[in-house]
Residue, then its C-alpha position, 0 to 999 in steps of 0.5 A: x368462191x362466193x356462195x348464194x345463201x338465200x334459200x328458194x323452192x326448187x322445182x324438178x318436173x319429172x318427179x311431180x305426179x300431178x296430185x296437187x297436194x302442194x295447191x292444197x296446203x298452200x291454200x291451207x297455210x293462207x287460209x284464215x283456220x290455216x285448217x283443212x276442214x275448217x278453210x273449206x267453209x270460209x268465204x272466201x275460199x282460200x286460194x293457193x299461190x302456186x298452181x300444177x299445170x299438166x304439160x304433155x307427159x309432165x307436170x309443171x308446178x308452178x309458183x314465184x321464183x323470188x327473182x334476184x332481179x325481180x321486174x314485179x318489184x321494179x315496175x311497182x308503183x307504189x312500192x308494195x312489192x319487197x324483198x324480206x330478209x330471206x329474198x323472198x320476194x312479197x306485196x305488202x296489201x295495204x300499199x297494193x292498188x291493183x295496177x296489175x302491171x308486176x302481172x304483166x312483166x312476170x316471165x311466169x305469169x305467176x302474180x294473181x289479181x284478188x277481185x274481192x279486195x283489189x289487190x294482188x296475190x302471190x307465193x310469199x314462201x310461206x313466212x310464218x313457217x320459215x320463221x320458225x325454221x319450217x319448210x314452206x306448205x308446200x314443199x312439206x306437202x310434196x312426197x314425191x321431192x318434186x318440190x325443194x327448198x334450200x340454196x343452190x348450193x344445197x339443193x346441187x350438193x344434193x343432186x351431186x350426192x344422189x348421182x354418185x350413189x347411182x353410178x356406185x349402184x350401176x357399177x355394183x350392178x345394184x341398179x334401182x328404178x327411179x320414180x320418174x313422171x315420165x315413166x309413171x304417164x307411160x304405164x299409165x298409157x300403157x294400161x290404158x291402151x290395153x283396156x281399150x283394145x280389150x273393150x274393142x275385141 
């Protein structure tokens, strides 16, 4: 059976928390300094390729899925969008003339337009850290394992795994809470209701 060796970030929304420490070392990692407190002070600021978007009860980070069909790549004019070794899908600035059309077709809305220099923007999956074998800013950044990165077949043998070991906890009677986002804005909710009705009293 045929396997898809080309590693992508995955995203499970239930578990992000909003705190967008992932926005923040991806800005970071594409800052000049790629240092917090010096990237502060560049002009321009650097700016992240992936953006959490609160949702309701979720928080939705969201970034380029490096598409097997990729429409940016395919309506590219000048051909300035291109797949690396990995898959993943990235724009070469000097061939970018700011047409704006792979912002157009993007189902995730996720390329960006760099006023400054004419060009689009988008999540490159970090190149310079996968070459030396590192995950990507931001899914380092995340603590919460909202953000993965690995193959299908790597991230699903994962979640497979973390499956089992629950149902063997349900069937011992050893059942451990898992953080979820959901549960998190709940209490949250919660606790907010009862200050206000404490306030109201």
């Amino acid at each position: 059976m045929p396997t898809d060796s080309k590693p992508t970030i995955f995203i499970n929304p239930a578990k992000c928390i909003g705190c967008r420490h992932c926005e923040i070392a991806c800005a970071v990692e594409h800052s000049q300094s790629k240092d917090l407190f010096s990237a502060i002070f560049e002009n321009p600021l650097p700016q992240p390729r992936i953006h959490v978007l609160p949702m309701g009860a979720y928080n939705v980070p969201m970034n380029c899925r490096h598409c097997e069909n990729a429409p940016c790549m395919e309506v590219c004019p000048t051909g300035a969008i291109f797949k690396d070794e990995d898959g993943a899908v990235l724009v070469d600035t000097s061939k970018c003339i700011g047409c704006k059309m792979c912002a157009i077709v993007c189902p995730f809305g996720i390329p960006e337009f760099d006023a400054l220099n004419g060009v689009m923007f988008k999540c490159d999956m970090c190149p310079d850290r996968r070459a030396e074998g590192r995950l990507p800013a931001c899914v380092e950044a995340c603590k919460t394992g909202a953000l993965q990165f690995g193959t299908i077949d790597e991230i699903v043998s994962k979640v497979r795994k973390e499956k089992a070991e629950q149902i063997v906890k349900l069937k011992e009677g050893k059942v451990e809470d898992e953080y979820n986002g959901w549960d998190l804005f709940r209490s949250m909710q919660t606790v907010i209701i009862q200050i206000n009705e404490g306030e109201s009293k």
